[in-house]
N, C-alpha and C positions, 0 to 999 in steps of 0.2 A: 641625653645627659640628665644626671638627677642633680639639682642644688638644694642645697641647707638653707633658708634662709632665718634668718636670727634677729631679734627685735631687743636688745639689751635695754631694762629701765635700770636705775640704778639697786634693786633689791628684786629685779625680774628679769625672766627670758621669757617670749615668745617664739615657737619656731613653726617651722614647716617643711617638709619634705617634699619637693614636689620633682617630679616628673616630664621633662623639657620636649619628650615625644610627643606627649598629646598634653602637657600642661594641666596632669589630674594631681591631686594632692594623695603622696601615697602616707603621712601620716604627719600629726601635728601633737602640738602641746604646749603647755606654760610650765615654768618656774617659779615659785612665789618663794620670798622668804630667804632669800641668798643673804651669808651674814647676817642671819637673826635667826632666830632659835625658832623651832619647829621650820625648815626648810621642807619645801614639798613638792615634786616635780608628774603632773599629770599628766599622760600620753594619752594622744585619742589615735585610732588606725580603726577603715571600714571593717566590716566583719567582727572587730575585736568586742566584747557585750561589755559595755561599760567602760571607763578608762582604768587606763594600767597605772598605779599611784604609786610612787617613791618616796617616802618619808625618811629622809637622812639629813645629816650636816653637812652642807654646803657653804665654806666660810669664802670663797668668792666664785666668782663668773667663770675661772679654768673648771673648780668643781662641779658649776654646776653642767656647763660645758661638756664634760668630761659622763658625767651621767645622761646628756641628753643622747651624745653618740652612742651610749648604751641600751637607750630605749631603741632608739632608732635601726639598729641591730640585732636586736635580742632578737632568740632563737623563736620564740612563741610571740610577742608584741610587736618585734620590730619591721621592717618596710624591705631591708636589703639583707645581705647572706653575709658580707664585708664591708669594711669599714672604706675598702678601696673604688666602693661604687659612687662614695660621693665625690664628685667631680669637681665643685664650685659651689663658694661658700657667698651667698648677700647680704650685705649687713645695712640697714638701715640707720642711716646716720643723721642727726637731726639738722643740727647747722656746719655750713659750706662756706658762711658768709661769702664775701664777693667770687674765691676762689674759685669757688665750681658753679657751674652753670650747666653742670650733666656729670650722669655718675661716673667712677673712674677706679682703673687697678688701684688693688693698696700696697704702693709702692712706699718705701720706707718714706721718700720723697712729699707723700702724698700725707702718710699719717700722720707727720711732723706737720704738715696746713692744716689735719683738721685738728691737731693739737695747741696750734694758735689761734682756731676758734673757739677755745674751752668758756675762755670768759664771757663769748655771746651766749652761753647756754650750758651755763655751768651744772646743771640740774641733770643733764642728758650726754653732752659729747662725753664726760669722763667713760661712762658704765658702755654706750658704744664701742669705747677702744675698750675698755678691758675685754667686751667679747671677742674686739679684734684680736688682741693678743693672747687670749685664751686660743681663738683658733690656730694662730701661726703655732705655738707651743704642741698642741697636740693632733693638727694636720698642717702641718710646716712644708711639703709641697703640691697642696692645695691651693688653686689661685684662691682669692677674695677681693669682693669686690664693693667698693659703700657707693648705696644711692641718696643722696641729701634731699632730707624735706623741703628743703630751700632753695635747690637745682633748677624745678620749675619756674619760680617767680622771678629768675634772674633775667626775663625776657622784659620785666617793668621797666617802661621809660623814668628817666630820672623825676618827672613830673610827679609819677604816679611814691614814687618811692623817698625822694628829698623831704624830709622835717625844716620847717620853720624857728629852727635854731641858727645860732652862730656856727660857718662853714666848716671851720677848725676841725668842729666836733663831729664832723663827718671825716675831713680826711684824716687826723687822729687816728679816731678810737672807732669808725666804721659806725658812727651810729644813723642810721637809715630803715626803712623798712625791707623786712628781710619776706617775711612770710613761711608760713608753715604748710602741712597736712600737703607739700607739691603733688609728691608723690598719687593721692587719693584723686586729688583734681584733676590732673592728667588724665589716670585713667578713667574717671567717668566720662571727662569731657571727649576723650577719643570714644569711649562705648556708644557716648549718645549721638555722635554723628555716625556712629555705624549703622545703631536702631533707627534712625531717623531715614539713611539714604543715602548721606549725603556728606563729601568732602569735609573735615573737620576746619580744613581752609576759609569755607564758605559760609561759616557760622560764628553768631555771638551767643557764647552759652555762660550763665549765671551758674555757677556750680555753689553747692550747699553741702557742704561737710559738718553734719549737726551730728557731736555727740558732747562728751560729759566736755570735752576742750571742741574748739568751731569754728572755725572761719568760711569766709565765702570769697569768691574769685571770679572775677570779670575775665573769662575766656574769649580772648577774641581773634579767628583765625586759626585754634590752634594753640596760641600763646597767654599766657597771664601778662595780662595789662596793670589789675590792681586786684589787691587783696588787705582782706581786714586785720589780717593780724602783721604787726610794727617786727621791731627790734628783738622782740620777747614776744611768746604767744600769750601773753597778758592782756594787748590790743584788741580792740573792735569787739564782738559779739558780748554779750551777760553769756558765762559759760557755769558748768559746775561750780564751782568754788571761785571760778576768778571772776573780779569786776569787770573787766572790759573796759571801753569808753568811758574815762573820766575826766573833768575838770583837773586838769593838774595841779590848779590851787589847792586842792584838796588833801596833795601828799601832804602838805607842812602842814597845813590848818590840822590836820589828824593826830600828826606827828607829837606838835607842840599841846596842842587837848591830850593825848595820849599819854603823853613822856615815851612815846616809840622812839626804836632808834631807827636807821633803816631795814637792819633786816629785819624789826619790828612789822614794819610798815610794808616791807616786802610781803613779810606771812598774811597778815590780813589782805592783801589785795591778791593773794594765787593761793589763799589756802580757806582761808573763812568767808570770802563775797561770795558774789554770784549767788545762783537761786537758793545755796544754801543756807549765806549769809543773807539774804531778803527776809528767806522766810522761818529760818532755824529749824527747818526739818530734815531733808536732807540735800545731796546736790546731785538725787537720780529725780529724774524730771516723772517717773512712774509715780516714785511718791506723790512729788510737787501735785502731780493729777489727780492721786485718790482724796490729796488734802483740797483738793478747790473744789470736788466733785463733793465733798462732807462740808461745804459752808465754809472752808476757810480764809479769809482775803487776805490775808498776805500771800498766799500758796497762788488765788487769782490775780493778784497784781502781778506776782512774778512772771508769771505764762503770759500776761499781755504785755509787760515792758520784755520780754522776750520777744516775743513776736512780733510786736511792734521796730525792734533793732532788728531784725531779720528783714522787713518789710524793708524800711529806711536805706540797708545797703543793697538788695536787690535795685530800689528805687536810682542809686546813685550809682550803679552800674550801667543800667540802661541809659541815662543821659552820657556817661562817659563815652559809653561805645556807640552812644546816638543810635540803639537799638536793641534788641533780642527777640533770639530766636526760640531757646529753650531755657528752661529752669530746671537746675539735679537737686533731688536731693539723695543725701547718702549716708553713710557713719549709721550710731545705734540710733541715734533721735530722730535722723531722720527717713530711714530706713522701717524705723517700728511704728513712729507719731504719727498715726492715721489721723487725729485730731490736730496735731499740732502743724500738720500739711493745711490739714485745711483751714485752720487759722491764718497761717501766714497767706495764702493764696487767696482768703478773701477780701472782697471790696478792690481788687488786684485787675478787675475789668476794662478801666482806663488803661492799660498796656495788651490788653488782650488775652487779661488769663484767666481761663474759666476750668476750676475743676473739675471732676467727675465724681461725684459723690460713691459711686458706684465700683469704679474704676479705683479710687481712694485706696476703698475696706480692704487692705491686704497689706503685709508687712515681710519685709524683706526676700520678694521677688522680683527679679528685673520688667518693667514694666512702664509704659504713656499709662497717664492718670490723669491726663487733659481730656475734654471733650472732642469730640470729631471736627467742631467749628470751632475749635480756640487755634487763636490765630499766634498764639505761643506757646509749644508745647512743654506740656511741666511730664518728667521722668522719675522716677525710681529707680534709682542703681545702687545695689548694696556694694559698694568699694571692695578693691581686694590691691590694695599693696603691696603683700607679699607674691606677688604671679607676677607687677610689676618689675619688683627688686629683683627677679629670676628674671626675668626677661631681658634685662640688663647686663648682669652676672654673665648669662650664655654669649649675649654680644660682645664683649668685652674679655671673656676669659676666654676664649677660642684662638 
């Protein structure tokens, strides 16, 4: 079976073509630019010498939609011979809120739920469905199928998930923590009990989804216990551009210094904090490193109040699950930060983790990067979502 699988942001696609035989990816590509002027859609496929580029107007997600199936077929570029080879389509869909706790057909039934989670994630669920319905419009009896970022975590005990507000405001308006990046923890967290040996049952694993957005996930069993990011992936971690963990006094106090209004006060907290409101250079952590390696200190404060919050929730996972076995890390930061692994991992002895300086030096290979005597093994697993959301898709659309 071959599946589509489709990544809508709201001025982007990500796709993938993959392959359900043996699970090889037979061609991929981005969208940038949907509804905004210079639209540009790159095809990457093995064999092909460079990407295949499409510079046209694309004023929404059917157009752009409509030219991916084009790459994906072309005569010279594309992966299949007919448009009738794709089978099933997976859509990655951000929030679920409580309704789903595992992905599901998109039954009109289904897209009307996640259209009454628009408001938990107003930034993402809309551009999600417009791919949805860009695909029913132009493979209309193609199943599809969405897997929710938020699917995974719906195994948190209410302990782990209940806010210290009035209750109302949970059965209301669903405000609790929801969590993000499921999809990415899952799959490391099942890879690393594969590479390890051993039952994913039988293991507490700390998963590490570092990149420009972050969170981290007390795996235990198998299942998400607790994770950093809340209601909105604004929660927990210093990310690119967003604050993370603040003082809540802080919104008004800003507000009122400011003259912000809320969506004022919304931009600065997910679009100007984080490392690159720290240190106003930018909010790729590449830079942040060349600036701290040139004498910068706000560039080095940031990488250690980074690391430092990285420490902190690993720290309070372990007590949660009164143990751990392994530590992931994955995404771009933590996949590529040779350095910034072994930041967070040092002085990390008192739980038993020792890394491999050796073992370190290498960036996005699957891979133990613990010593032969640490008594908690730290991993490298570059994430892949999309194999997931197809793994899925073929379950469910059969």
């Amino acid at each position: 079976m071959k599946v589509l699988v489709l990544n809508c942001g709201s001025s982007s696609l990500k796709y993938q073509l993959i392959d359900m035989s043996n699970e090889s990816v037979l061609c991929k590509g981005l969208v940038e630019r949907i509804g905004i002027d210079g639209s540009v859609l790159k095809h990457e496929k093995d064999g092909l010498d460079g990407k295949h580029v499409v510079e046209v107007e694309m004023k929404d997600h059917k157009d752009a939609i409509k030219h991916v199936l084009e790459a994906v077929a072309h005569p010279e570029v594309g992966a299949v011979k007919e448009m009738s080879e794709i089978e099933a389509v997976g859509h990655r869909i951000v929030h679920g809120g409580e309704k789903f706790a595992s992905s599901a057909l998109l039954t009109d039934e289904v897209i009307e739920a996640i259209n009454e989670c628009v408001e938990l994630a107003p930034l993402h669920n809309p551009a999600n469905l417009m791919g949805v319905e860009a695909c029913k419009a132009i493979l209309p009896d193609v199943p599809q199928v969405g897997v929710f970022d938020t699917a995974f975590h719906q195994s948190m005990p209410k302990k782990a998930f209940i806010y210290g507000l009035p209750h109302e405001l949970y059965t209301k308006y669903g405000v609790r923590r929801y969590g993000f990046h499921g999809t990415s923890h899952l799959y490391v967290s099942q890879k690393a009990a594969e590479m390890l040996g051993k039952p994913v049952e039988e293991l507490k694993i700390v998963t590490c989804h570092l990149g420009n957005g972050a969170s981290l996930t007390a795996v235990d069993g198998g299942k998400s216990v607790d994770t950093s990011m809340g209601l909105t992936p604004l929660e927990g971690l210093i990310m690119g551009t967003r604050c993370g963990d603040i003082d809540p006094a802080i919104v008004p106090f800003v507000m009122k210094k400011e003259g912000l209004d809320a969506d004022g006060i919304d931009k600065l907290m997910n679009k100007q904090s984080g490392v690159y409101g720290m240190t106003g250079i930018s909010s790729d952590f590449r830079d942040i490193e060349d600036a701290a390696n040139n004498g910068d200190e706000k560039a080095q404060v940031a990488l250690d109040a980074y690391c430092h919050k990285v420490k902190k929730y690993i720290g309070s996972y372990v007590a949660a699950m009164n143990g751990v076995d392994a530590i992931v890390f994955t995404a771009g930061l933590g996949e590529n930060g040779i350095s910034m692994r072994e930041m967070i991992c040092k002085d990390m002895d008192f739980f038993g983790i020792k890394l491999d300086a050796e073992k370190n030096n290498v960036r996005g290979k699957e891979r133990v990067i613990s010593t032969d005597d640490s008594k908690v093994k730290v991993l490298l697993i570059p994430t892949n979502e999309e194999l997931m959301i197809a793994r899925d898709t073929v379950r469910l659309s059969k």
